[in-house]
C-alpha positions in Angstrom: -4.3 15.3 -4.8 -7.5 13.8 -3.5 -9.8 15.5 -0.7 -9.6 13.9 2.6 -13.2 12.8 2.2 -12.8 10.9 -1.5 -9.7 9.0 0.4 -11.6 7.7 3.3 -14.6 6.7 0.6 -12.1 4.6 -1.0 -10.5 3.2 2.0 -14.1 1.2 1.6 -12.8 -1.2 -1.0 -10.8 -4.5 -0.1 -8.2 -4.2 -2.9 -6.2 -2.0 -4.7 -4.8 -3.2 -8.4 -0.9 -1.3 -7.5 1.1 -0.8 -10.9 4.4 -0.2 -10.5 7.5 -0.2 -13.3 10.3 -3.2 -13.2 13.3 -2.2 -12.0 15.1 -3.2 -14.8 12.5 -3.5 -18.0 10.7 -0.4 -17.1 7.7 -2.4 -18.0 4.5 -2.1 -16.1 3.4 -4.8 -13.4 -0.2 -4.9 -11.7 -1.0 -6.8 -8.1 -3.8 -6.9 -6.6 -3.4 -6.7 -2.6 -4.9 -4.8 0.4 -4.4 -1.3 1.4 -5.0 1.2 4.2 -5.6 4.9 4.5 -5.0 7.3 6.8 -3.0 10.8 7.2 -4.1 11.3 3.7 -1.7 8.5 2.4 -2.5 5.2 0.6 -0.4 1.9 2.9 0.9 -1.2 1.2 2.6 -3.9 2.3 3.3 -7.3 1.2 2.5 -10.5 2.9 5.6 -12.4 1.1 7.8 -10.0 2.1 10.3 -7.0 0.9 11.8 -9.7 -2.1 8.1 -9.9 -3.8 9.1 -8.5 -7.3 6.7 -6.0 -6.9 8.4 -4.4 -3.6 11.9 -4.6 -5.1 10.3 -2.8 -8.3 8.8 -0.1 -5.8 12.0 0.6 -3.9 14.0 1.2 -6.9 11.2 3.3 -9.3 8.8 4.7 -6.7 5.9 6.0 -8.8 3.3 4.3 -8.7 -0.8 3.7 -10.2 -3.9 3.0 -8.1 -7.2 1.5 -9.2 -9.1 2.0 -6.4 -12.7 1.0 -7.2 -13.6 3.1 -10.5 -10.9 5.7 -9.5 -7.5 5.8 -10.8 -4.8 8.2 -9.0 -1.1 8.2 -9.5 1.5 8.4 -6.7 5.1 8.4 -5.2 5.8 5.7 -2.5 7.9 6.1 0.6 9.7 2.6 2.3 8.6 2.9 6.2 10.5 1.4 8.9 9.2 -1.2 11.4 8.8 1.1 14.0 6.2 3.3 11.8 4.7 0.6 10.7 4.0 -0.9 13.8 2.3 2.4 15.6 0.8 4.1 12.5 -0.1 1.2 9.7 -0.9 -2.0 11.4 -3.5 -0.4 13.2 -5.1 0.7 10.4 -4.8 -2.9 8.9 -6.4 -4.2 12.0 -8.7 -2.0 12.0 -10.2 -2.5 8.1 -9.2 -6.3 7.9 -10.7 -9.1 10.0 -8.4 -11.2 8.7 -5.1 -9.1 9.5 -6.6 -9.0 13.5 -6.7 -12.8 13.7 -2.9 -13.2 11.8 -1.9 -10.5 14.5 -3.1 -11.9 17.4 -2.0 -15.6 16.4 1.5 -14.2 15.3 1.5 -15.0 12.0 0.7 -11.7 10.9 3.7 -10.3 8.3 7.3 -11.9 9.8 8.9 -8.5 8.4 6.8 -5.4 9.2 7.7 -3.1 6.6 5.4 -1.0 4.1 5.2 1.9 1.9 3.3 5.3 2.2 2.5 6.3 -1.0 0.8 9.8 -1.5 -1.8 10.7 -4.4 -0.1 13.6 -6.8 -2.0 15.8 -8.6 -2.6 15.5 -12.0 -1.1 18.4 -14.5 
């Protein structure tokens, strides 16, 4: 797993590419979307909504791929409830994206506050 320190480096970078394996194919899909970190965990959500391919994907085969910059990790993701999300992730959305302030304040900010924790593994 990454140090602390490396984490909070990346947390510098707007996007993350996030491969995950279809649910059904086992083939390998790549977006590229925002993140967060904190409490040594990398956040995603989606912006369309839990029934973006991706998230559907996720929830059923939970291991994951980060490019992050020039780094790659590998991870396993956790679904979080709205109630997380709303006092630990948003924050740190808010806090990283200008952007994600404004949609908060206007309310337009994601309709379905869900996202994942996913947690760098070490590799063997």
């Amino acid at each position: 797993m990454p140090e602390l320190q490396e984490l909070d480096r990346l947390d510098r970078t707007s996007f993350v590419l996030l491969t995950v394996r279809g649910r059904k194919t086992n083939t390998p899909y790549t977006v590229k979307i925002w993140f967060a970190v904190g409490n040594g965990k990398i956040y995603v959500t989606s912006g369309r909504g839990s029934q973006a391919s991706w998230v559907k994907n996720l929830r059923h085969k939970p291991e994951v791929e980060l490019q992050i910059d020039t780094t790659t990790l590998r991870g396993t993701a956790v679904w979080l409830d709205e109630a997380t999300v709303e006092a630990e992730v948003l924050p740190l959305f808010f806090r990283k994206y200008f952007l994600a302030r404004i949609l908060g304040w206007i309310g337009s900010w994601y309709k379905e506050k869900f996202a994942f924790a996913i947690t760098p593994i070490a590799d063997s």
